[in-house]
N, C-alpha and C positions, 0 to 999 in steps of 0.2 A: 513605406520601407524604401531607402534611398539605395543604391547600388552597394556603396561598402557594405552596408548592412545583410543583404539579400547573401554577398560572397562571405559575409560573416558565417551565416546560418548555416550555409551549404558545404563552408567546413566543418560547423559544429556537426551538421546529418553525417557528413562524413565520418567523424570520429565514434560519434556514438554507434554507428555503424559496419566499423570496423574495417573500414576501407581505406586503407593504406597508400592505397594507389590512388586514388582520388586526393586524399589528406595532404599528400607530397606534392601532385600537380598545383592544389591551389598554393602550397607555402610557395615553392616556386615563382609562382606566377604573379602573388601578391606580398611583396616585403613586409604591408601592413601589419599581414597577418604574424609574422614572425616579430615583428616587433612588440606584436599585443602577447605572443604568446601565451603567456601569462598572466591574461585578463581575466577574470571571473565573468566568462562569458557564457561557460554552461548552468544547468539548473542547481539549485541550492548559492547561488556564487560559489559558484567552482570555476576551477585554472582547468583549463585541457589534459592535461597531464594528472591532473586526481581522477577525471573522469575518466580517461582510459586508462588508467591500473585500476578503478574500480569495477569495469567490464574486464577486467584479465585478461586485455591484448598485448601481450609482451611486443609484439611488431609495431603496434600504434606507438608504444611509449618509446621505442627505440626512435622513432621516425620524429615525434615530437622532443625527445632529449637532443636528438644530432639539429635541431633548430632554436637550439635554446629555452629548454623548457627547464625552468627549477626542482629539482628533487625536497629543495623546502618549503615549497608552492602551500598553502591551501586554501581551503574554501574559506569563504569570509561568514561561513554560514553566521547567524543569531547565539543559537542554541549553545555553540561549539564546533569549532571548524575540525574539518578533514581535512587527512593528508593524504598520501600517496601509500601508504601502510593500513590505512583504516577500512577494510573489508576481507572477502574471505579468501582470497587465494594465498597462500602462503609461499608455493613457490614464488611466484611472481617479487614476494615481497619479499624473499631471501636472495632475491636476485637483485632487486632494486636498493638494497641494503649494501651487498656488493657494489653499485655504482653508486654510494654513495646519503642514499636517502636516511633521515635522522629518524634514531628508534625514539619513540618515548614510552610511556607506562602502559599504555592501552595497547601499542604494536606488540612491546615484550608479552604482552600478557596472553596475547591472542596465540604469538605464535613459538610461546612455551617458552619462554627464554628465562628462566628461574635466577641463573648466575646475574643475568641484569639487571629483574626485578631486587635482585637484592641487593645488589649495590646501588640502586637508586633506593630503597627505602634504608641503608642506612645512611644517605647523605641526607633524606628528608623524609623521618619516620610518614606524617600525615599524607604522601602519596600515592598511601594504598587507596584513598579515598578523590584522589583529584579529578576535577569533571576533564572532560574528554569531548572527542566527535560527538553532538547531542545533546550534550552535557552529562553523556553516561560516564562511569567510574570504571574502573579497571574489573572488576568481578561481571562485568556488562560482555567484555570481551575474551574473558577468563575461558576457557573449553577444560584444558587437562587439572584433571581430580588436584594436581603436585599445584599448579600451580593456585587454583580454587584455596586450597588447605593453609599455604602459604599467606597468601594474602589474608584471609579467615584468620589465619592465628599472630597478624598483626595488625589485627584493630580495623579492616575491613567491614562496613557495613553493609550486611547481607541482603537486606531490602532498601536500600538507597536506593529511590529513584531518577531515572534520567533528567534531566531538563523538559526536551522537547517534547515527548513522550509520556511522561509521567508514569514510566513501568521501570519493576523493577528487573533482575538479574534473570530471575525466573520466570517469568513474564514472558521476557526477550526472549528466552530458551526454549520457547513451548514450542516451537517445529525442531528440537535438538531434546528429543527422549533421555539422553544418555546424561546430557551436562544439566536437564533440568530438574531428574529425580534425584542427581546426588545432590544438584543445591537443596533439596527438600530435605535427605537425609541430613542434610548438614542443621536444618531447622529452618529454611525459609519458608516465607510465607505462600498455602496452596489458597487456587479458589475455584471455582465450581467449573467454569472454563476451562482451566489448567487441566484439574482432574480427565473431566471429559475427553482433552485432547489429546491426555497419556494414555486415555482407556483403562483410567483405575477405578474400576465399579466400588473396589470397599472404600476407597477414598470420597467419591461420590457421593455413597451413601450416607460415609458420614458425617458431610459440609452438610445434608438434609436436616438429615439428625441432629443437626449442633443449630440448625438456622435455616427451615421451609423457606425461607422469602429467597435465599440464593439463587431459585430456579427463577426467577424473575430481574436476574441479571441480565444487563444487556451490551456489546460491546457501543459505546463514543456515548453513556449514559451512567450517571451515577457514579460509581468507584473506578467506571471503566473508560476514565475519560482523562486527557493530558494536562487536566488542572487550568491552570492560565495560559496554556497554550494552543496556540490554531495545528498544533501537530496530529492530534489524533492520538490515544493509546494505542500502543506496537500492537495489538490486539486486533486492530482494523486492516494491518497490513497481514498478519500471519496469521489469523482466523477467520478475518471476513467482519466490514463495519456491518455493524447494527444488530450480526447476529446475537441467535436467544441459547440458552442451556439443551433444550429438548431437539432442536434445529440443529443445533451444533453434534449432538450427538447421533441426531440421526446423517448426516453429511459423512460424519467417520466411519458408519455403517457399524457401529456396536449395539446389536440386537437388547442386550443387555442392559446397558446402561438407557438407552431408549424406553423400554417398559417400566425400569425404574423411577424415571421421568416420570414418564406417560401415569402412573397410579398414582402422581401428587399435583396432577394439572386441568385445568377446566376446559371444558367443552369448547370454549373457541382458541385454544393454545391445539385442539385434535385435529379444529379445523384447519386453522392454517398448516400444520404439520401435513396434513392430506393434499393440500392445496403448495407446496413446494415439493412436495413429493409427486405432482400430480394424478395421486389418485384420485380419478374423475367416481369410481364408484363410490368411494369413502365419503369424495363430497357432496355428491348426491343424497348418499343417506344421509347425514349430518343433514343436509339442509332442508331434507323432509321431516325429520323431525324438530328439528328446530326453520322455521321457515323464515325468521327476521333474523337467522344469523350474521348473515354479511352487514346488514342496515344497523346491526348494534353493536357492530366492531367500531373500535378508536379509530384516529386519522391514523395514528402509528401502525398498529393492526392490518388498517385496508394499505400502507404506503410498504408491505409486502412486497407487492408488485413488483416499486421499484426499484427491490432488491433482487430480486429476480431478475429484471429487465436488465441492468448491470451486470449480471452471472450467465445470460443469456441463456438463462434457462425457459426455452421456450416454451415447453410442455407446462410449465408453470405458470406462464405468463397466460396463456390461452385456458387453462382450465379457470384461474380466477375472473378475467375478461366473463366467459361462460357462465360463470355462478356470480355476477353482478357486481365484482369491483369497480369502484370509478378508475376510468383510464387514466385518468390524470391523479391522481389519490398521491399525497406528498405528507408530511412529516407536521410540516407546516409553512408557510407562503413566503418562506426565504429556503426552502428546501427545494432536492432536485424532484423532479417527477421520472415516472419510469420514461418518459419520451427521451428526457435529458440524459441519462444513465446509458439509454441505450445507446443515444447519438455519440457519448464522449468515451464509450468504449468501442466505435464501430461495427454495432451489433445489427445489423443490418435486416436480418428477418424477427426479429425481435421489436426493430423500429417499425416494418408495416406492418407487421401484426397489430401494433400500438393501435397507428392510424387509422387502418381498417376499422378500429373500434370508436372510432374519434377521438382521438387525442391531440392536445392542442400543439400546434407549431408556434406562438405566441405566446404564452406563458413563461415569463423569467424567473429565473429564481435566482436568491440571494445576494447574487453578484449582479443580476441586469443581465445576463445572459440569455437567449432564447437556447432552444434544441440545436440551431445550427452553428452558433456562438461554441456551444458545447462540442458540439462534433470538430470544429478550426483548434479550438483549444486541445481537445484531445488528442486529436491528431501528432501533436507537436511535444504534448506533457503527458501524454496517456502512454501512447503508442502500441496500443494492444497489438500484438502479434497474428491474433487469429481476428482481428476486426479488420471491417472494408472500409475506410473514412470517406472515398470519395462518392462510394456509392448511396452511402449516407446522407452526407451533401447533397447530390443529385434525389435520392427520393423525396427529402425535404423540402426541396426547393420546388420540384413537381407537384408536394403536393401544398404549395401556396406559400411558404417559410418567407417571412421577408428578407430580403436580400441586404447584408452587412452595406459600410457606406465604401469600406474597402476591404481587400481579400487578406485574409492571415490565414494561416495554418499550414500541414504540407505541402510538399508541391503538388501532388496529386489533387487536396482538396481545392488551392489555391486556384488549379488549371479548372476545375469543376466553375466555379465562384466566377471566376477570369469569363469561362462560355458563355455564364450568362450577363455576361456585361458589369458585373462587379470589378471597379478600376483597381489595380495592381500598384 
């Protein structure tokens, strides 16, 4: 990483940051960067300015507009670029609208603006449907019932799915109770997931009733996956990847829907349910009576772990360690392992618990990346809030990790990497 580059980054940390004062010093001190303002330097190829109206810092965007930042800016993403409208703060973007930023069908829609939507659908009926940020459509962004109804009763299609994502309206809305059960009333499509998430037991029952295999649903597998795309269904980001129906139910803590589960599920669907729950006594019984439980679980099955190890749920991670999961136990040999999960969200006792157990620092997965690959990357693309990256770094590296040929990730981790002689 050459010098421009390094003063690149450290105003991107700054922006994503929210550090104003920092952000100003380097526009200041480097014309470059005011000349690039504009570059699709942040993640998705985004301009500066999409990315701080979509952290909602009304001061970042002021400090970036007074240096020449575009209110027409957007991402260059694949899918469907973003603008400077396309997320959830609304003041910000009634505010940004005042200095000039351009509405289109996805911003009116978000933030209710009916008079526009309807003068832009009578200049061009078919944009009730037009892809957007994502490639989603306007019912993607839709919240208020009026405008829902609106769009619905011109030729909106209800379950269009996004581009990048491969989900549809209600899909999208399963952390939003309110906008997701009226799209249902309206007739969209529910599914066992959904159900679960809303905490609708007679709904639940009866996606059972209509079709037992449902509860063998799983999210980034089968119906729940973004199609031709490396996006992931929205499902991974607002439920959790890889999660199961019975798992998911028991995480929302509905007693209810749980045992309704629980009476149409087999013996090692109790196990693992005991074993993310970490009841250690549950597991124990289970595994007395059945004593090759663990040994006759799937790779899928035993790579539990390394969803746990991601969620940092340690009490999980150490009860299955106890009842004979392999440490390293993965999906399959282009999949992360719990070492990797735990490294790239900075899970730091979660990681030596790993170790302690033997778990490999060596093993890449699908990308070539080792544990500490993963922990530089995370660091930078992750950025878990409650993880320690550098101390991550450092356990790894103690406990033998080999050393990258040069140092990337935070500063924090970089200064880790830099100590032990990895060149900069």
């Amino acid at each position: 990483m050459n010098q421009e580059q390094q003063i690149i980054e450290q105003f991107k940390q700054a922006v994503l940051h929210n550090n104003t004062e920092a952000a100003t010093q380097y526009l200041q001190a480097h014309p470059f960067l005011v000349a690039g303002i504009n570059e699709p330097w942040f993640s998705f190829d985004t301009p500066a300015i999409v990315a701080a109206a979509a952290a909602g810092n009304r001061e970042m965007v002021d400090v970036l507009l007074a240096n020449g930042a575009d209110l027409h800016a957007r991402s260059s993403w694949w899918a469907g670029a973003f603008g400077v409208l396309h997320h959830d703060h609304a003041e910000l973007s009634r505010y940004l609208i005042e200095r000039g930023a351009p509405v289109d069908i996805h911003a009116a829609a978000a933030l209710g603006m009916l008079d526009t939507i309807s003068t832009m659908v009578g200049q061009d009926p078919d944009v009730v449907n037009q892809r957007g940020p994502d490639g989603q459509v306007p019912l993607h962004f839709a919240v208020q019932p009026e405008i829902i109804d609106y769009l619905l009763a011109h030729g909106a299609i209800i379950d269009m799915r996004d581009i990048d994502h491969g989900s549809t309206p209600a899909q999208w809305a399963v952390d939003n109770p309110a906008k997701c059960n009226y799209l249902l009333e309206r007739g969209a499509a529910a599914d066992i997931l959904m159900a679960i998430k809303l905490g609708n037991t007679a709904l639940v029952r009866s996606l059972i009733e209509a079709g037992p295999e449902c509860l063998l649903a799983q999210v980034g597998h089968g119906r729940f996956t973004s199609g031709d795309s490396d996006g992931g269904h929205i499902y991974t980001y607002k439920i959790g990847a890889n999660i199961r129906p019975l798992f998911l139910a028991a995480t929302c803590g509905n007693t209810e829907i749980v045992e309704l589960i629980l009476a149409h599920s087999s013996i090692e669907q109790r196990f693992l349910l005991a074993c993310m729950q970490a009841d250690q006594a549950a597991v124990h019984e289970l595994q007395e009576q059945y004593p090759n439980l663990v040994a006759s679980l799937s790779a899928e099955d035993q790579s539990l772990i390394a969803d746990a190890a991601w969620d940092n749920q340690i009490g999980a991670v150490q009860v299955m360690l106890e009842a004979g999961f392999d440490a390293d136990a993965r999906r399959d040999d282009g999949s992360f392992t719990a070492l990797h999960n735990a490294a790239i969200r900075g899970n730091v006792e979660a990681l030596q618990l790993l170790l302690s157990h033997g778990a490999s620092t060596r093993l890449t997965n699908g990308y070539g990346g080792t544990a500490l690959d993963s922990c530089a990357w995370g660091s930078v693309h992750m950025r878990n809030q409650t993880g320690n990256y550098a101390a991550v770094a450092e356990t790894l590296i103690q406990a033998g990790a080999s050393l990258p040929q040069s140092a990337s990730g935070s500063s924090a981790v970089i200064e880790v990497l830099v100590r032990h002689g990895v060149p900069n």
